[in-house]
N, C-alpha and C positions, 0 to 999 in steps of 0.2 A: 369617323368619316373615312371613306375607304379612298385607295389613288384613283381619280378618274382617267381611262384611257381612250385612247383614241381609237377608232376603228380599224385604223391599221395595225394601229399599238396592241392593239387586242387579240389581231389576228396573227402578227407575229409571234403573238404571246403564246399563244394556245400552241401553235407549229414546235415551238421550245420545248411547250411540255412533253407533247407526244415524242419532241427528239430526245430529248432526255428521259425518256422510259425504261432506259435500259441501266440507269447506274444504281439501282438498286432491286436485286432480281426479288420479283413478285409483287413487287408495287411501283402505280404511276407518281410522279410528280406531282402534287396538285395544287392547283390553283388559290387556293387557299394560303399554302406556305411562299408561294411566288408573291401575290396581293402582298403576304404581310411583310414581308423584305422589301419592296416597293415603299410600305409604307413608313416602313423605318428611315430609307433613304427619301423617301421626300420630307420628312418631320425634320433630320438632321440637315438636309440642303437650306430648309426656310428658315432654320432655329441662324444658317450662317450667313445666309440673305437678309436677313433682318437684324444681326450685326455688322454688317457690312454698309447699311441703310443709316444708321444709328451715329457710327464711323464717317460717313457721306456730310451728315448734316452739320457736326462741327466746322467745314469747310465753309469759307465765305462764295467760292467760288467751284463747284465741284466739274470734277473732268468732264468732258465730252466722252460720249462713247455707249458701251452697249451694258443697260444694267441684269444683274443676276437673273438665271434664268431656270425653271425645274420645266423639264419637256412631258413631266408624267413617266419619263423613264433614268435620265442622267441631270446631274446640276451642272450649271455653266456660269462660273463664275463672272464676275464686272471684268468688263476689258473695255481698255483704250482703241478708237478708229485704230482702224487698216491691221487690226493683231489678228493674229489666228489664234486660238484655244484649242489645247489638248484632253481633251479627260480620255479616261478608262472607260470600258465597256461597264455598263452596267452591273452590277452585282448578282442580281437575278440570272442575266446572261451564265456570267460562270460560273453559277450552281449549281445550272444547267447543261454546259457543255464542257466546261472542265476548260476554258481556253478563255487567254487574255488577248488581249487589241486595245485599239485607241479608233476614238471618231472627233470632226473638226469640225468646227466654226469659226467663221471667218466676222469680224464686226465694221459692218459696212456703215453708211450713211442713212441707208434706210431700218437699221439692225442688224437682228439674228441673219445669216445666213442659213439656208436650210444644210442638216448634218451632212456630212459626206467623211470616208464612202456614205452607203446607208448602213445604220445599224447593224441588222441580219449578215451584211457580207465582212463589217469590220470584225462582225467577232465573232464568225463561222459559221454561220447558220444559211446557208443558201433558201429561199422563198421561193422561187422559183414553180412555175407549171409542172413540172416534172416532180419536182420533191416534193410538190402537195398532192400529187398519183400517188409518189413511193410513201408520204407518210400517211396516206388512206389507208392505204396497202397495210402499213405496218398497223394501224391501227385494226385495224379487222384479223389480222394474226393473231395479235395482242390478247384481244376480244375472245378468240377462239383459244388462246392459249389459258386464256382465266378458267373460260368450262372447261375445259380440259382436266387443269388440276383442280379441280372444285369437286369432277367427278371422282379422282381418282382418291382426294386424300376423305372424299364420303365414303366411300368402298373401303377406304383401309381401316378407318376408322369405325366402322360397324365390325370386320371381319379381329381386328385389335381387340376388340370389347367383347368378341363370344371367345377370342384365343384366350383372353387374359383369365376369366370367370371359368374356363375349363381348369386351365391352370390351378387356378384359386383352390378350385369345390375338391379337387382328387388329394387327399392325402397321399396320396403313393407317389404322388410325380414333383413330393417337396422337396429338392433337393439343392444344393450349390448351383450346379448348370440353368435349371429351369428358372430359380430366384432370378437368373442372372436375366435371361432370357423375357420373365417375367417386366423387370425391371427396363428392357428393350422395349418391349411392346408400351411401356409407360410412357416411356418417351417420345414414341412415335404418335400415341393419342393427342401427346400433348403440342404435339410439331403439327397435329391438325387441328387442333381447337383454336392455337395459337394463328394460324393461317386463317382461320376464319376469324379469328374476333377482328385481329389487322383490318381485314377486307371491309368486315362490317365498319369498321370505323376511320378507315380512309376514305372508301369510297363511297360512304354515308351521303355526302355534300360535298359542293366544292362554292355555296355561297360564303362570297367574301364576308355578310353580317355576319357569320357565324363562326370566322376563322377564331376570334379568340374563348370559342364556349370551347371549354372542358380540354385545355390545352396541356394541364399537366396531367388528366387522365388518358392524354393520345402520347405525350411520351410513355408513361409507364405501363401502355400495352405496346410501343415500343421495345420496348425493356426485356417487357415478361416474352416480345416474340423472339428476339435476340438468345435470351437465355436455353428457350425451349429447342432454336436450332442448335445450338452448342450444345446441350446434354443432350439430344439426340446424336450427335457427332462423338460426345464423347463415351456413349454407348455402347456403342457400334464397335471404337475401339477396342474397350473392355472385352466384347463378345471376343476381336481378334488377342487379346492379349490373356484371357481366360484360355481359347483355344491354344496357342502356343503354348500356355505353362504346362498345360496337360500333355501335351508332347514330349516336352523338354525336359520336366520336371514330374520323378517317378511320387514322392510324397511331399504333401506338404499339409498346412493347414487349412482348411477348407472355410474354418469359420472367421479364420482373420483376413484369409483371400476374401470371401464376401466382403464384411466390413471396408476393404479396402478400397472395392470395388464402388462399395454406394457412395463411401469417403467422394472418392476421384468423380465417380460419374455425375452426381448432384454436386459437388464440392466445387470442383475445378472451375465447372463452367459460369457458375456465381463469384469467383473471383475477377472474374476475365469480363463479365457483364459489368459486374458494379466499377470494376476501375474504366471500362469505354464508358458507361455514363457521366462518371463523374468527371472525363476529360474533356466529355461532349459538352458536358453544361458550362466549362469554364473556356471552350477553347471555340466550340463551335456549336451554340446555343442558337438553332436554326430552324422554325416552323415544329414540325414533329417527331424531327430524329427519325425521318423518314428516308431520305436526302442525306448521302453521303458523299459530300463534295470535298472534304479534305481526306486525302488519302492518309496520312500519318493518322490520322484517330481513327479511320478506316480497319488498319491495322493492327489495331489493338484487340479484334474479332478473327479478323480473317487470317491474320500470322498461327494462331493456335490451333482453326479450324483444319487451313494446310498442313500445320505441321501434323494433327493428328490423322488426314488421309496420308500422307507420305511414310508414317510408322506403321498403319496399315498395311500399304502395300509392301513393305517391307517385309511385314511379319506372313503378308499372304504367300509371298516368295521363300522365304525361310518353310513354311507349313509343308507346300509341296514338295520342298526339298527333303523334308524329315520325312515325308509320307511314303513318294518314292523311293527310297533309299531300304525304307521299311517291307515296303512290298516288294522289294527286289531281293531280297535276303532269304535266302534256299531256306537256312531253320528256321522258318518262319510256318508252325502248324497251321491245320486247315480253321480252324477256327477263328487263329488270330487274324489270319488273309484274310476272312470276310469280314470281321472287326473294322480293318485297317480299310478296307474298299469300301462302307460305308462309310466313315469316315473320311475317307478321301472326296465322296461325292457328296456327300455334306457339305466339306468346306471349300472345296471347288464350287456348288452352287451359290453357297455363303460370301464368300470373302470377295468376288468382282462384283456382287452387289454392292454394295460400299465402300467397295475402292476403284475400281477400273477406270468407271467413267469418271470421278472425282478428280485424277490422278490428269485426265485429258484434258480438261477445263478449267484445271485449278488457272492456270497462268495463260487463259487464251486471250489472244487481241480482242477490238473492240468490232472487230471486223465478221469474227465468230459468236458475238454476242448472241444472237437470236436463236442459232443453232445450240449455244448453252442454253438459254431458257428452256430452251423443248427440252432436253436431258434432263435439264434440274428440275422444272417443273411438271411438266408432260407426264413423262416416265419415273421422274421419281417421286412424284404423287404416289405411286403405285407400291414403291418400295414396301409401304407398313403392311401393303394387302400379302406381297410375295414373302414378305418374315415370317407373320401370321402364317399361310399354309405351308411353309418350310418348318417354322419348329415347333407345330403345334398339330395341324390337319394332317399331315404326313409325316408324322412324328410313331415308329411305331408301338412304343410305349403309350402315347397320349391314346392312340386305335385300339390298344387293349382295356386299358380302365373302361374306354367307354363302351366297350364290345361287354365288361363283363355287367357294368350298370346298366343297360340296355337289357340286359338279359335275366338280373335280380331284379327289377321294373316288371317284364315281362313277365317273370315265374310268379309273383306276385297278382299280375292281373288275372293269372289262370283261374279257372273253378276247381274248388276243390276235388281232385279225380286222384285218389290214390294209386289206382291200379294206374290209369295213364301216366301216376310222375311215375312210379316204380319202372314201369319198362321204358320211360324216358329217360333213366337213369342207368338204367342196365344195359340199355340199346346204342345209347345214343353214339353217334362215332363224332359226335362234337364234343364229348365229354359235358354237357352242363355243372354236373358238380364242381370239375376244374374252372370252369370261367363263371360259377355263381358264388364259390364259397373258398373260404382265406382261411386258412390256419390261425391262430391267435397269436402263436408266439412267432410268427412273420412278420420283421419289419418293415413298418410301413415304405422305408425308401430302397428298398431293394429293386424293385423295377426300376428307381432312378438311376441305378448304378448299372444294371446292364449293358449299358452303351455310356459311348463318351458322346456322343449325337444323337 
């Protein structure tokens, strides 16, 4: 049986959600997990109303006065005439808004006195005319803010899945950087898959009969969405901290550097996932792990994801430093200048992608909230489509494999015309032979080594 509310109660209720839509970026609060916190405190109010009742009746004479009371939103204990009763804001309330209060009744002759203040003002929630404009308002932002990134991580996520399958099919382009690279795009597929199944399964329903179907299969897409942000973060960093060793570091080993890489990038973020859930389960077991209303277990996510933008930006700072310094250097031949200026624009375009804006909004008020969700969601919807044509479609290694497969494709559809290949061969000022045919004892990852980009 679900809590029955009032029509106010309900209306309040709802204004709560929408107000609390911001403490977990990319999903609402929903009614569902509110309902079942409700529910739990009215079971525990009536489980102590009804030892209180029990307690009542061994009296021969029992007090005068005002007995227990559940509002559908707080319990109110038995009081003696003329006391006043203090409780705590509701539970729901601060799950919701992150802020405690107290509301009063008074136990008259006639009873209950009605609450005061009211609810909504004791524990921060203004109802008012105006903040049911301003949370329309937000609420159609909100709305538009969902298509937004819905279109954006669709687009990165097709544009991920033909980068990734180019990668795959070219033997020539297997090498350390591209695995690495490869391995980015994995992440980001999976930071949209993970976006979408949430959404399917948040905002499937918000009937309370069906708040408890399939509740440990909405934490553990939870879980796996948790995870997928973190190893996309923790990607990202690799990409910066592969770039730096390559700088800094004239040889190393290329195949325990990978290893080390998929170690950390898959690794890390599975340690960091599984100890938030298992603190969640034990500390703050709440609707869907949707709702992150205690900050300390908050942090067991967010501490690792900052610290790994801030090492980032770090290393973005340190890059340019080595870059410039490099291009500044008189012996520095013609070929390596242009080496080093591709490179430079590389990781100039690269490294404020996933760091700059991170960097601004890691630690911003709640004041800036909405302007972070456009950044994190909006625009960085977008992020996996801009990798994708960064290190794959304008990649100009990736432009040659497929210039030459394009062109053994092509040589292949021709008719058989001798005379026309012969002077196609002899004439041609594209060379075909160069871009249709490989020597045999050419290693395959030789194009991958020509650039560090």
């Amino acid at each position: 049986m679900r809590p029955c509310l009032q029509p106010r109660s309900l209306r309040l209720l709802l204004l709560l959600l929408l107000a609390g839509a911001a403490h977990t970026v990319g999903a609402h609060p929903r009614l569902c997990d509110v309902l079942r916190v409700l529910r739990e405190d009215r079971d525990q109010c009536l489980q102590e109303l009804a030892e209180e009742r029990i307690g009542d009746l061994g009296r021969e004479q029992p007090d005068p006065g005002c007995a227990g009371l559940w509002d559908n939103m707080s319990c109110w204990p038995s009081s003696a005439l003329g006391q006043t009763v203090e409780v705590a804001c509701p539970r729901f309330f601060r799950m919701l808004t992150g802020r405690n209060g107290s509301m009063f009744r008074n136990c008259t002759q006639g009873g209950w006195s009605e609450t005061f203040p009211r609810p909504d003002l004791a524990c921060g929630v203004n109802v008012n005319e105006s903040t049911n404009e301003a949370n329309e308002k937000r609420h159609k932002y909100l709305l538009k803010l969902k298509v937004m990134y819905t279109v954006g991580y669709s687009s990165s996520l097709v544009m991920l899945l033909v980068a990734l399958s180019i990668l795959c099919a070219f033997r020539r382009l297997h090498c350390t950087r591209n695995y690495i690279h490869m391995h980015l795009f994995v992440s980001f597929i999976l930071r949209a898959l993970s976006i979408f199944i949430k959404d399917a399964v948040l905002f499937s329903s918000d009937d309370g009969f069906q708040c408890d179907t399939h509740r440990v299969g909405c934490k553990l897409v939870m879980v796996f969405f948790q995870y997928c942000i973190m190893a996309n973060y923790a990607w990202l960093l690799v990409e910066g901290l592969y770039l730096h060793t390559l700088l800094v570091i004239s040889f190393f080993s290329e195949r325990k550097c990978l290893q080390g890489c998929v170690a950390f990038g898959w690794g890390s973020p599975a340690i960091f996932v599984a100890s938030w859930a298992i603190t969640r389960h034990f500390v703050e077991d709440v609707g869907c792990w949707d709702i992150n209303a205690n900050a300390a277990v908050w942090w067991v996510i967010r501490g690792p994801v900052i610290l790994s933008i801030l090492i980032n930006f770090i290393l973005f700072i340190n890059i340019l430093r080595i870059l410039m310094r490099k291009l500044r250097t008189q012996e520095t031949r013609g070929n390596e200048a242009n080496h080093y200026k591709r490179l430079a624009k590389s990781t100039l375009l690269l490294i404020p992608l996933f760091g700059v804006h991170y960097i601004v909004f890691a630690f911003c008020p709640e004041d800036a909230m909405e302007i972070q969700l456009f950044f994190e969601l909006a625009l960085g919807s977008f992020q996996g489509l801009v990798v994708a044509v960064l290190y794959c479609f304008l990649n100009g290694e990736v432009q040659l494999e497929v210039q030459k497969k394009w062109r053994q494709w092509h040589l292949h559809e021709l008719p058989l015309r001798p005379v026309a290949l012969s002077s196609s061969f002899s004439n041609g000022p594209s060379g075909l032979t160069h871009g249709s045919t490989v020597s045999p004892s050419e290693p395959h990852r030789g194009t991958c080594r020509a650039s560090v980009i």
